[in-house]
N, C-alpha and C positions, 0 to 999 in steps of 0.2 A: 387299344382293344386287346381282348384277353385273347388267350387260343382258345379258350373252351368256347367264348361266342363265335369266332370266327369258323370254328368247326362245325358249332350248332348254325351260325347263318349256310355254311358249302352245303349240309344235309338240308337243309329248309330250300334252300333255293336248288337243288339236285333233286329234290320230291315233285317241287312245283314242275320242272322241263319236264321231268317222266310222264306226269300227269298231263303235261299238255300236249306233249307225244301221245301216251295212250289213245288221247281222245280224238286227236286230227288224223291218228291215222288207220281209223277205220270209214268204210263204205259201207251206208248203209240203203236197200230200194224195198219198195213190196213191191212182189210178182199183180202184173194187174191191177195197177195202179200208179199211172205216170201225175206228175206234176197236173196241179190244174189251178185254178182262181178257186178263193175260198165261194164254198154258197152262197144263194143270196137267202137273206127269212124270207118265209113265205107271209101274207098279210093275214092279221088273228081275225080269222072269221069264224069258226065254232066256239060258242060258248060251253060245250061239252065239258065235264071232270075228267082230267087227265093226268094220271098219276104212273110215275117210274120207278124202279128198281133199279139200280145202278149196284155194279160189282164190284167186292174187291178184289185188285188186279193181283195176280197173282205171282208175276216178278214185276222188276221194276217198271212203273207207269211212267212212261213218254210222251205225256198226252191222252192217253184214249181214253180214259174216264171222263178228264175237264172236257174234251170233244163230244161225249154223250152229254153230261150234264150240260155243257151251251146247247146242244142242239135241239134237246125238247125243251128248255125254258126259253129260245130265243125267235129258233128258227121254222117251228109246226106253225099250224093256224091253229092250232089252241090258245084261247085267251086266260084259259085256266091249268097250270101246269103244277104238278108238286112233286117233290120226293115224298114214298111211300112206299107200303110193302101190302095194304090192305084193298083186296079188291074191292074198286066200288061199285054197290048195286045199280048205278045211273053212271056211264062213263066208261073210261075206259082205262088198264093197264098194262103198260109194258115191262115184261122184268126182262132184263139183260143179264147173261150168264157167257161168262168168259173162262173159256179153258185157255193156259199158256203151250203150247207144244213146245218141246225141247227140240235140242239140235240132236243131230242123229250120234249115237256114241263116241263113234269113230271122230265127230266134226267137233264134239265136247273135249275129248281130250287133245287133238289139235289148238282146239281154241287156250286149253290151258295151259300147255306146253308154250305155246305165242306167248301169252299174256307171262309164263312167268321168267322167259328170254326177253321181256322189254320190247316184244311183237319183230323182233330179229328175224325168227322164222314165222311164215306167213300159218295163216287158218281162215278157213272159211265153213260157212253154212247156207243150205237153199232147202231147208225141211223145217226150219222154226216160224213161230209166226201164233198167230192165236185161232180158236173155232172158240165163234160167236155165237149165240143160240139168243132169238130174240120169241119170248112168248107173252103172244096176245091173249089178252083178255077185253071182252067187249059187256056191259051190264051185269057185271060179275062171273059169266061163263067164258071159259079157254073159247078162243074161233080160231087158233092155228100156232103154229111153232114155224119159227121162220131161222135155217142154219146158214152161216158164211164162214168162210176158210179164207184167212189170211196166212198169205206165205212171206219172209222176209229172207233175203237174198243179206248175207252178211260177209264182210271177208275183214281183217285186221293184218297188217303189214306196217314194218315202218317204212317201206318205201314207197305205201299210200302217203305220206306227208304232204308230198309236192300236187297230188291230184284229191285233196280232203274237199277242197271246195264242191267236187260233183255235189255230194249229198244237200248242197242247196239249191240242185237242178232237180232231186228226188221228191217224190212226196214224203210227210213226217209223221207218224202214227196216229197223231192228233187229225191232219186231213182223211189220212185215210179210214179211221171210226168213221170222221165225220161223213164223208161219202157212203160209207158201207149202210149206216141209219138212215140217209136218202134214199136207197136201194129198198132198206125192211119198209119205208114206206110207198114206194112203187108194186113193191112184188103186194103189199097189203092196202092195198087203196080200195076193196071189195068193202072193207068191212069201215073202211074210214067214212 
């Protein structure tokens, strides 16, 4: 074996630990929002047009998009669901709009300072998270705007490593859309 592979295998395989560090040893929860069993669908009983807006996420997607997208195609009692952007004159539309909130200044430079010590020195955040904005449309007219605030509690250390497993005692952004869209249709069941 040459040096030059043996040195390019020590950097390949010293990339991959860091990486796997990075990622075990952060905690991640949303505020208000513990752990729970996924939904159940509810039974397709309106034959009604029902067409979604779905958003592009605006930093990295963890889920909460595919979590919208399954849950009006799987889980409504609509028998007719579509992606779309056009209100229909018979039916109804929901567009989803996702704002990302940042971490707070102070918690960003922390965090980068972590991230670029290999998470040596600890960082955390409890101000990031997204505001959702769900707006109805019923027979082509607006009937409401529906707002939700998600918080996400974050911290990164490497001496999270030994306790990385909580976060599959956490909900995962994917549950929690999915919850939060059961919610836009509780608070909106007037106009369902």
């Amino acid at each position: 074996m040459t040096i030059a592979k043996t040195k390019s295998n020590i950097v390949f395989i010293t990339g991959v630990v860091l990486s796997i560090l990075l990622v075990s040893n952060c905690i991640i929860s949303y505020k208000d929002y513990p752990k729970i069993l996924p939904l159940p669908s509810e039974e397709k009983t309106l034959d009604t047009n029902f067409v979604y807006v779905l958003p592009t996420f605006p930093q990295l997607n963890l889920g909460g998009r595919e979590a919208l997208k399954n849950y009006f195609e799987n889980k409504t009692r609509f028998k007719k669901t579509q992606e779309g952007v056009d209100v229909p004159k018979v039916g109804y539309l929901v567009n989803v709009k996702v704002n990302y909130r940042s971490p707070t200044p102070v918690a960003t430079a922390f965090l980068g300072v972590s991230t670029l010590t290999a998470t040596l020195l600890p960082a955390w955040s409890t101000q990031d998270g997204y505001d959702v904005q769900y707006i109805l449309y019923k027979d082509g007219n607006k009937v409401g705007t529906y707002d939700y605030h998600i918080f996400r509690n974050y911290a990164q250390w490497l001496l999270f490593v030994p306790i990385s497993w909580y976060n599959f005692e956490t909900a995962t952004e994917k549950e929690v859309f999915e919850r939060m869209t059961f919610k836009f249709f509780e608070d909106a069941k007037e106009h369902f």
